[in-house]
Structure formats: C-alpha cells, structure tokens
C-alpha positions, 0 to 999 in steps of 0.5 A: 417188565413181563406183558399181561393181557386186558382180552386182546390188549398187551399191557405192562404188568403194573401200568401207571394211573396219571389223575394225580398229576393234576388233581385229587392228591393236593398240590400238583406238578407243573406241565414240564415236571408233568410230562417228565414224571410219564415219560421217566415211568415209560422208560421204567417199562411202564406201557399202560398209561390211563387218564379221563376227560374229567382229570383237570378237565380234560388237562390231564388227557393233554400231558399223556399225549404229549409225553407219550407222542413219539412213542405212541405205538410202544404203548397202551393208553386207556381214557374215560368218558362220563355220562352224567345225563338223563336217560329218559327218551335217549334213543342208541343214535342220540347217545352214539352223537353224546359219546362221539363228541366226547370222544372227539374231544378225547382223542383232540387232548390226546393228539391221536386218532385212536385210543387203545382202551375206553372206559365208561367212568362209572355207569349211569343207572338210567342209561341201558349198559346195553345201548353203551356197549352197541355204541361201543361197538361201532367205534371199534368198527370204525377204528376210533377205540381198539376195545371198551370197558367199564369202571365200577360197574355190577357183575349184571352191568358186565355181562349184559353190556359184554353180550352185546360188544365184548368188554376189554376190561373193567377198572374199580378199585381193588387192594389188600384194603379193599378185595370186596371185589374178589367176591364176584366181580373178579371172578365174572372178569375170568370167567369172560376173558375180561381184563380187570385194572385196578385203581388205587392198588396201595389205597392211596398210599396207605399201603406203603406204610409211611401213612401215620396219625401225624401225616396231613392233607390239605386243599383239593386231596381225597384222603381228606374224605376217604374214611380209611385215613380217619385216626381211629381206622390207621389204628386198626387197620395197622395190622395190615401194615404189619404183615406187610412189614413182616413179609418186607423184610423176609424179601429185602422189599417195601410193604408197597412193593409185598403187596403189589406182588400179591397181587400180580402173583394172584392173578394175571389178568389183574394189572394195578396202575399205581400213581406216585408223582416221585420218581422214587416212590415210582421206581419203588412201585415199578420195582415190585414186578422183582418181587416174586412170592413162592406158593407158600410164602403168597399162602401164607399172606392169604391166610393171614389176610383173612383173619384181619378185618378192615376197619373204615368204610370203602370210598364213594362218590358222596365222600368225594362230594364232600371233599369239593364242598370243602375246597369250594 
C-alpha cells in the first residue's frame, strides 16, 4: 500500500476505523475475534488505525493497543478525546488538567506512551478552539501527542485553532453520499497543509451496494437513525449505486472499491478509514488502492456525480440521540 501524509504523519493510504468493533453497527465481536480483525488489516498493509475514548467507553482504545502492541513503531494510531463540559470560567490551565486526564487515561487503554494523532471529537461551542489548540501544543512539547486534530469542526474553528498550534488533520465524514465538505473545508485543509480523514467513507455500507429495502437493523446499530437508509431514500438515491455499478464492471472492482478509488484519485491528502468487522469486506475495501481510474474515466465519474441529487438528509448528532433512546 502507497504512503499519504496527514502534515507531517506518514499514514497508509486508506487507514481502518476500529469503533464498529465495539459499537454503533449492531452486534459486536468478542475481544479475540476483535484483536484478530486489526491485526489481519495490518497485515493488509493498513498502518493507520483510529479509535476514542468514547468507543465502548474506553474498550475500544484497549483492543487497538493491544493487537497493535508488538508493532507500535510500524504504525500510526489517532484517538479522540470529548469535552462535553461548560466553558464559562474554564481558564487554559483548568482545561490543560480536564485534557491531560483524558489523555492519561487514553494512553493507559493504549499501553503506550504517546499517541501519534489526537483528535478533539467534535468541538464544544463554548470552549475557545484557541485554549485547545495551546493545550494541544504542550502536549506536543512534552512528547505526549506527535500532532492534533479536529472532527467536525468549521473552516473559522480550523483556522483559528491552526494559528495557535499547527493542525495535523481534521476527520468528518465525507463520501460520494456526502461531499458537503468539498465546499470549503477540504479546500481550507489544502490550503494549510492540513491532512483530511475521512469517517464513513462507504456511508455506512451503502455504497457497496449490497444495501436493499429488505436489509434490516436491529439493537445498538446508527443506520436505524441515519436518514439515508429510510426506504424512500435507498430508492432514490440508487442512482448513485448505478454509477457505481457501471464504472465496476468497466474496472472488474466493486462499487466499494470505485468509489474509494475516487477519492484516493481526487486528493492526496484525503485518506478514508473504512471499517468492516468481515475479513472479506476488509480485503475488498483494502483492495480498492488496485484500482486506478485515468484522467478521463475519474472526469467522467465527476460529472455524472453532479447531476445526481442525494436524497435523505446528512447524520447528526440528535439522530444518534435518537438511536440511544431506542436501545435504552
């Protein structure tokens, strides 16, 4: 597998999103099965492996250390930390004493003593990016974090937080489903140097086009909630499947693998971390770096990509609310 950069970090071009492993997708893998699935992607190629202290509360950080333990200087692991507290009052140096414990308790799940990539996991509105990213900064200084990042955060949030510490990457969802981010925050990421990870790079399955009106979710899994798997959006959005499927058979690939192609051709800053707990699905989508689309054949996908219109609106968070309310 060829070698991106996120800024200054070396990464696998597509890299592998662990939080299906212990939650949001329904029913889960056992530790063993767990541990197994990450080191088989590894030996796939995969060096960029992301996780957050909020995956199964923290379980989740755990299995990525240890299947990743005895090759920890082969690869790249990005985890995120969550401040859902008041920001009224909060000086730099009480939330330097908030982040470090969460950082602590982050690198104790990881058995390791630094982590290579720290995402803030959507920013808090009341806290300045500012104070973060000074945070951010002295834990670069003392040898805790080798870079920073944001997830889901606006092109003002970037660069205010970039001017203070250099940002590493910012992760947000971004697919053929939803390029709402093409707009303006992909650009301000190549404009700064910026490295851009993108969650959900298959929208959650839907892109491999195995996703019918027949499929069903049950227990703790988001597609319950995301509004692109409601029936009358898989109907019209199977347009999108289409050219999917037509550019597939042109290349002897799968529509997962056409659209991951896309978008390693499109951008090199751009590494996606699909997440399948199948070997198979995971060998499929790791298998997508094979296939490479001409000048032409990616011009052709582009243009046809901008006269489809995406039905269904994009996730939030209340929908994921939603979801808990429906386990609960």
């Amino acid at each position: 597998m060829r070698v991106n950069k996120l800024r200054d970090l070396k990464v696998s071009e597509i890299g592998y999103g662990c939080m299906s492993l212990s939650m949001g997708y329904g029913a889960t893998p056992s530790k063993k099965e767990a541990i197994s699935i990450i080191q088989s992607v590894y030996n796939q190629g995969c060096t960029f492996f992301d996780t957050a202290e909020i995956y199964g509360n923290g379980e989740n950080e755990k299995l990525v250390g240890e299947a990743l333990k005895n090759v920890r200087n082969k690869v790249v692991i990005a985890t995120k930390f969550m401040l859902q507290i008041p920001g009224e009052n909060l000086t730099r140096d009480k939330l330097m004493i908030i982040i470090r414990e969460k950082l602590e308790a982050s690198l104790k799940n990881l058995g390791m003593d630094y982590i290579d990539l720290y995402y803030q996991h959507r920013v808090n509105k009341d806290i300045p990016v500012e104070d973060v990213a000074w945070c951010m900064g002295k834990f670069i200084e003392e040898g805790k974090i080798h870079g920073w990042g944001q997830s889901n955060s606006t092109v003002e949030e970037i660069r205010n937080a970039h001017a203070v510490t250099p940002i590493t990457a910012i992760q947000s969802e971004y697919s053929m489903l939803s390029r709402h981010f093409e707009e303006d925050i992909i650009p301000t990421c190549k404009e700064l140097g910026i490295g851009f990870v993108a969650y959900s790079p298959l929208a959650s399955g839907f892109l491999s086009g195995k996703i019918n009106l027949d499929t069903e979710y049950v227990g703790f899994d988001a597609r319950r909630v995301i509004p692109r798997f409601e029936k009358e959006n898989i109907i019209a959005n199977q347009p999108l499947i289409d050219l999917l499927s037509k550019f597939a058979d042109k290349k002897n690939a799968t529509p997962a693998q056409i659209s991951l192609a896309w978008m390693l051709h499109k951008n090199d800053f751009v590494v996606p971390i699909p997440s399948s707990r199948k070997e198979q699905r995971n060998i499929e989508n790791f298998g997508a770096v094979d296939i490479i689309l001409t000048e032409n054949e990616f011009t052709q996908i582009e243009n046809e990509l901008s006269k489809i219109k995406i039905h269904g609106k994009k996730t939030t968070d209340e929908d994921m609310f939603k979801l808990a309310a429906l386990v609960s």
